[in-house]
VOVOVEX-507378 format. One record per atom (N, C-alpha, C): x, y, z. Coordinates in steps of 0.1 Angstrom, whole numbers, padded with zeros to 4 digits, always signed. Layout:
! VOVOVEX-507378
XYZ...
//
This chain:
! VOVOVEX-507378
-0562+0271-0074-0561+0267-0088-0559+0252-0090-0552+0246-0081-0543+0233-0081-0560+0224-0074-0572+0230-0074-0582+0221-0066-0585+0221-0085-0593+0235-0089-0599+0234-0099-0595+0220-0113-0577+0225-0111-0576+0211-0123-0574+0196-0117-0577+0197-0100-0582+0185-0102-0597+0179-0104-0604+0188-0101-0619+0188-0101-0621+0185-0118-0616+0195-0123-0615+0196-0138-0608+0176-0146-0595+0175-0142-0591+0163-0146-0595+0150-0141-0597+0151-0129-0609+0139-0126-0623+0137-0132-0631+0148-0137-0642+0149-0144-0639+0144-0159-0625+0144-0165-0624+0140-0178-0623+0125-0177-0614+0121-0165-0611+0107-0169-0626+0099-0165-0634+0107-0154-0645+0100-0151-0654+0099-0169-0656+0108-0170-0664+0105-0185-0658+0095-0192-0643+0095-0192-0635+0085-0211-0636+0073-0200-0643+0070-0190-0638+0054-0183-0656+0048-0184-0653+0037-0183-0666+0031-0186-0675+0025-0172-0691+0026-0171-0688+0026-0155-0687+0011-0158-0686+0002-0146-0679-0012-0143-0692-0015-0135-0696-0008-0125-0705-0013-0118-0720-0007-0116-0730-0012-0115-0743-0011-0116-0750-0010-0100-0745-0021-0092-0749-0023-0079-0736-0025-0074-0738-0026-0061-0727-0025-0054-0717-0036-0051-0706-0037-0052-0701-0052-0053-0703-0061-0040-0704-0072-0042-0705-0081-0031-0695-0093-0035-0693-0100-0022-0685-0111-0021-0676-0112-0007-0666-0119-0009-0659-0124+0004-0642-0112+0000-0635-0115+0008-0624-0103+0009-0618-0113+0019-0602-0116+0016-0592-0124+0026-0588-0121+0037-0590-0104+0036-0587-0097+0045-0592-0099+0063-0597-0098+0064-0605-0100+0083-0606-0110+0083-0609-0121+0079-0606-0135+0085-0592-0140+0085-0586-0135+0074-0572-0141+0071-0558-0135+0075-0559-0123+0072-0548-0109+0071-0540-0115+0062-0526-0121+0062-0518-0121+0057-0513-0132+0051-0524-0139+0056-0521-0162+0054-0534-0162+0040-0535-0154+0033-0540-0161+0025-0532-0168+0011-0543-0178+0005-0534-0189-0008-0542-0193-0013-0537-0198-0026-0552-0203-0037-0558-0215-0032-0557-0221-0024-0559-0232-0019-0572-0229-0009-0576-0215+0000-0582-0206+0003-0593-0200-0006-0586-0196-0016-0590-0185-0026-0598-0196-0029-0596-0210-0036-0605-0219-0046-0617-0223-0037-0610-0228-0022-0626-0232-0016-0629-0222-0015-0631-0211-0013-0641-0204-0012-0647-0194-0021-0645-0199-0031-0649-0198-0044-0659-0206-0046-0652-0224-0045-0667-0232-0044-0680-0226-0036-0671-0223-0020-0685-0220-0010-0695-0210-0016-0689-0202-0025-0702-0193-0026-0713-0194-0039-0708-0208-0045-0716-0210-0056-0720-0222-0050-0716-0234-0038-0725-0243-0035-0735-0237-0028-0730-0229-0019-0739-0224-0008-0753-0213-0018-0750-0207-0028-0761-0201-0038-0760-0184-0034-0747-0185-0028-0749-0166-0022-0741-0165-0038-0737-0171-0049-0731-0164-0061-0747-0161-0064-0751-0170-0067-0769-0161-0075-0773-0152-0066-0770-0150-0052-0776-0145-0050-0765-0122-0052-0758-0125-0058-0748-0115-0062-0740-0112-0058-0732-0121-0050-0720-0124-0037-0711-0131-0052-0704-0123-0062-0693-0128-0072-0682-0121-0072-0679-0120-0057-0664-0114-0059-0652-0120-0054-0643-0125-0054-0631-0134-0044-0622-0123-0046-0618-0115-0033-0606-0107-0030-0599-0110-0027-0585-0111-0035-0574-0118-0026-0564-0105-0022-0564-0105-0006-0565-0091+0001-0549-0096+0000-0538-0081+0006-0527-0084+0011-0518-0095+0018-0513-0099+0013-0503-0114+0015-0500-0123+0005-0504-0116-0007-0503-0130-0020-0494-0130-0022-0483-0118-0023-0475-0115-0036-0462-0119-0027-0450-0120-0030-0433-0123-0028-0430-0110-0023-0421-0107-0016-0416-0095-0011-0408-0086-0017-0400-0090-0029-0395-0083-0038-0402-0090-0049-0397-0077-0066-0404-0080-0073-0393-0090-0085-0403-0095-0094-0393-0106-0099-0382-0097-0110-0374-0106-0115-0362-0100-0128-0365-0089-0136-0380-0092-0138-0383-0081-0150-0391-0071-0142-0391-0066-0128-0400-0057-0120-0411-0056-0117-0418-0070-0121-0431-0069-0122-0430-0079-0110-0446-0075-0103-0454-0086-0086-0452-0097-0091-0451-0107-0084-0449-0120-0084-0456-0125-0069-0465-0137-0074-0469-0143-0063-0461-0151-0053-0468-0152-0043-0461-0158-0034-0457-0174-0040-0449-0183-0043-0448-0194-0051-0450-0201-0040-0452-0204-0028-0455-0213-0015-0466-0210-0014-0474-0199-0015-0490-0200-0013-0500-0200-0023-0492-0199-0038-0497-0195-0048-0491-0201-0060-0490-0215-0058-0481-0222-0065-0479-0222-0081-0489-0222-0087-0496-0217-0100-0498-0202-0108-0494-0195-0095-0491-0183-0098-0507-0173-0098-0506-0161-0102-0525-0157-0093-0532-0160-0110-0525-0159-0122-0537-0163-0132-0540-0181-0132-0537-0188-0127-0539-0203-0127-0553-0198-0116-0549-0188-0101-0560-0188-0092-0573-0184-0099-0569-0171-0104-0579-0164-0115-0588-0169-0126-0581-0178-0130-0591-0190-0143-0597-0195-0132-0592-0206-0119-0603-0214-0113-0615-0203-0107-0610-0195-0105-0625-0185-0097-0639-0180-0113-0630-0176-0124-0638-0174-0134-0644-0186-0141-0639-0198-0138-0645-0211-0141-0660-0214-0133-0657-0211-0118-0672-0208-0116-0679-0194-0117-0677-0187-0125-0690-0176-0129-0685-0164-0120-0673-0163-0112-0669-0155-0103-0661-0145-0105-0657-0134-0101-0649-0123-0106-0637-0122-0094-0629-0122-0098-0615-0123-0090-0609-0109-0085-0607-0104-0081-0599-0091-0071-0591-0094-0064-0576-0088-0069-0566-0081-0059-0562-0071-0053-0552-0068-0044-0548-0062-0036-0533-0056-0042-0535-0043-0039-0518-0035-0039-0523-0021-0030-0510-0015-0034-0512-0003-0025-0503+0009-0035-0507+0020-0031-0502+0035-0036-0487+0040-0034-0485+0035-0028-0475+0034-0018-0465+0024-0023-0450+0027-0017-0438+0018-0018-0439+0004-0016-0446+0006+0000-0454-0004+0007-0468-0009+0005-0469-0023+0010-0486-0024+0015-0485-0023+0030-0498-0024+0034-0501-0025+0046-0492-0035+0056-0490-0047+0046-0484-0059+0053-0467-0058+0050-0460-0043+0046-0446-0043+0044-0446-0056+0030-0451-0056+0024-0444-0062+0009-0448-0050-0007-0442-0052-0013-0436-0041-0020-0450-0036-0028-0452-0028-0025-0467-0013-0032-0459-0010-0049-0476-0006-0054-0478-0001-0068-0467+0009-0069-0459+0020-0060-0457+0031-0059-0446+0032-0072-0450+0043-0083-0435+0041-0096-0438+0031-0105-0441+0018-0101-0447+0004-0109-0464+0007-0116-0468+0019-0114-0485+0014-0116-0489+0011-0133-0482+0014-0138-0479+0011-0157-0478-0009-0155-0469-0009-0153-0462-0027-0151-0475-0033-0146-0478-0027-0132-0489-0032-0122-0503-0032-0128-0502-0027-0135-0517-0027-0144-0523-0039-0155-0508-0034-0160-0507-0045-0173-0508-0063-0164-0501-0061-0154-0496-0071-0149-0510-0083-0141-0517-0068-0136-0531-0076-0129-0538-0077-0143-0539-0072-0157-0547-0074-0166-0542-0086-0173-0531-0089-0172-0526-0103-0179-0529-0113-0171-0529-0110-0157-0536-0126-0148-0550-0126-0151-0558-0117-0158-0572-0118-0155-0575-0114-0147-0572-0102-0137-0580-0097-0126-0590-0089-0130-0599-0089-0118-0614-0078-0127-0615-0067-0114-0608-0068-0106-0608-0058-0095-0601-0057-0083-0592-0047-0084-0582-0038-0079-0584-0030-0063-0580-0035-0051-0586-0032-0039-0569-0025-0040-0569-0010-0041-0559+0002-0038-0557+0008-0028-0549+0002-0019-0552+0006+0000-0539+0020-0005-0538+0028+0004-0527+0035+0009-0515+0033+0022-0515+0021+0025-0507+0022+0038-0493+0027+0034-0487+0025+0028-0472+0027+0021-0473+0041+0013-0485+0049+0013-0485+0061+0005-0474+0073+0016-0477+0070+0028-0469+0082+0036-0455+0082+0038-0450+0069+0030-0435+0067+0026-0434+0076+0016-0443+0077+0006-0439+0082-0007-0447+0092-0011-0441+0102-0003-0451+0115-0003-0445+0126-0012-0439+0120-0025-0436+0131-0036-0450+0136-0045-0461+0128-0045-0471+0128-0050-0476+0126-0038-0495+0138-0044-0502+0141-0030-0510+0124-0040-0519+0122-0027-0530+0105-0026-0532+0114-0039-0540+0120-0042-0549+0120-0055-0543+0114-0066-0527+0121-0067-0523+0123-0080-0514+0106-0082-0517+0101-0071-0509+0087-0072-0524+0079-0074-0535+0083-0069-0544+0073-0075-0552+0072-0089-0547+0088-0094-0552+0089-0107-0538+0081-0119-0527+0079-0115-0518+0072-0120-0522+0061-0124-0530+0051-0112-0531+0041-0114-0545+0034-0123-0556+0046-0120-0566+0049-0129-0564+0047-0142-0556+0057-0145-0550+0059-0160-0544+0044-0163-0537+0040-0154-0523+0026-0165-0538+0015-0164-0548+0018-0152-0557+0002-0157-0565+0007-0167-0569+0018-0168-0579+0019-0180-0568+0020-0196-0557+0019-0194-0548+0013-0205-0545+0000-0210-0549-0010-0199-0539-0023-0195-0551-0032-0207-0559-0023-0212-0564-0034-0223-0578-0044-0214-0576-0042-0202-0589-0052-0197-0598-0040-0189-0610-0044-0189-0618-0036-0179-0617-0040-0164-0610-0031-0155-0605-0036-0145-0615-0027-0125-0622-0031-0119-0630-0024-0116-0623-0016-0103-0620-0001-0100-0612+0004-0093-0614+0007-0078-0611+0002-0065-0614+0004-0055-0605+0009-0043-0610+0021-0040-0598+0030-0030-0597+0026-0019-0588+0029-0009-0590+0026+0003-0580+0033+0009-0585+0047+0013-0575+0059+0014-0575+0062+0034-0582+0060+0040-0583+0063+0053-0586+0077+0057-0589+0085+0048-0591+0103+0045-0582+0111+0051-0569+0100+0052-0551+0111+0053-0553+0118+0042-0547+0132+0039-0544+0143+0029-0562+0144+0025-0569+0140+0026-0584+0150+0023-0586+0143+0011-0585+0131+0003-0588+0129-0011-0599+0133-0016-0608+0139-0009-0624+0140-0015-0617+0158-0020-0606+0164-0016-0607+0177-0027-0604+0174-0037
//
């Protein structure tokens, strides 16, 4: 019974959401070259690189700023806070320079308490976290699970449909990307 209303409630939110993408995203991701050293100072040149170099026309418009942006705890009011040594401007100052060239900006969180890199996950926050990547101007949401097997009160599904829900609230069209490792089966 507990497959049917998920089959059933994923099929609703899939219809009230709008699709985001047409073709398949392209661009660069901080992640494998960088892991954990990434900074807007990173983020901006290679932002230029893909509009000097012509891979933006060629549909390479995405700058992912993977795991390591954010501060390890969250600020006063419980919302992510960027790292202020790598991210001095904070990620919407990064976010304007990448949309200034014609480019679409993506970050990184996780389902979880944790991210991958031990600094503090969506997990309980995905309401705040929504609003929060929609007020920098993010347009795409890279949702890993590393920190989900800490917080195994909620099965993966029902923590990634949480987060579903708060971005398609947060007022911006935000484009949703999982990255579950097929612990707990998410395709039931």
């Amino acid at each position: 019974m507990r497959s049917i209303f998920y089959v059933l409630f994923s099929a609703e939110a899939a219809l009230a959401t709008k699709v985001l993408a047409q073709k398949p995203q392209m661009g660069w991701n901080s992640w494998n070259s960088f892991k954990l050293n990434v900074s807007d100072e990173l983020v901006r040149s290679t932002a230029d690189a893909l509009v000097d170099t012509g891979l933006a026309k060629l549909g390479y418009d995405h700058v992912l700023i993977d795991d390591g942006w954010q501060e390890s705890e969250r600020d006063s009011d419980g919302k992510l806070a960027a790292n202020h040594t790598r991210f001095p401007g904070g990620i919407s100052s990064t976010a304007s320079f990448v949309h200034s060239k014609g480019l679409k900006v993506g970050i990184y969180s996780d389902a979880g308490i944790f991210t991958c890199g031990k600094y503090t996950g969506s997990y309980g926050y995905e309401e705040v976290d929504a609003q929060t990547f929609a007020d920098w101007g993010v347009d795409y949401l890279k949702y890993d699970n590393c920190g989900g097997f800490q917080s195994n009160s909620l099965s993966v599904q029902e923590r990634f449909l949480k987060m579903s829900y708060a971005l398609a609230t947060s007022g911006r069209q935000i484009f949703y990307s999982l990255c579950e490792w097929g612990n707990q089966f998410p395709w039931f």
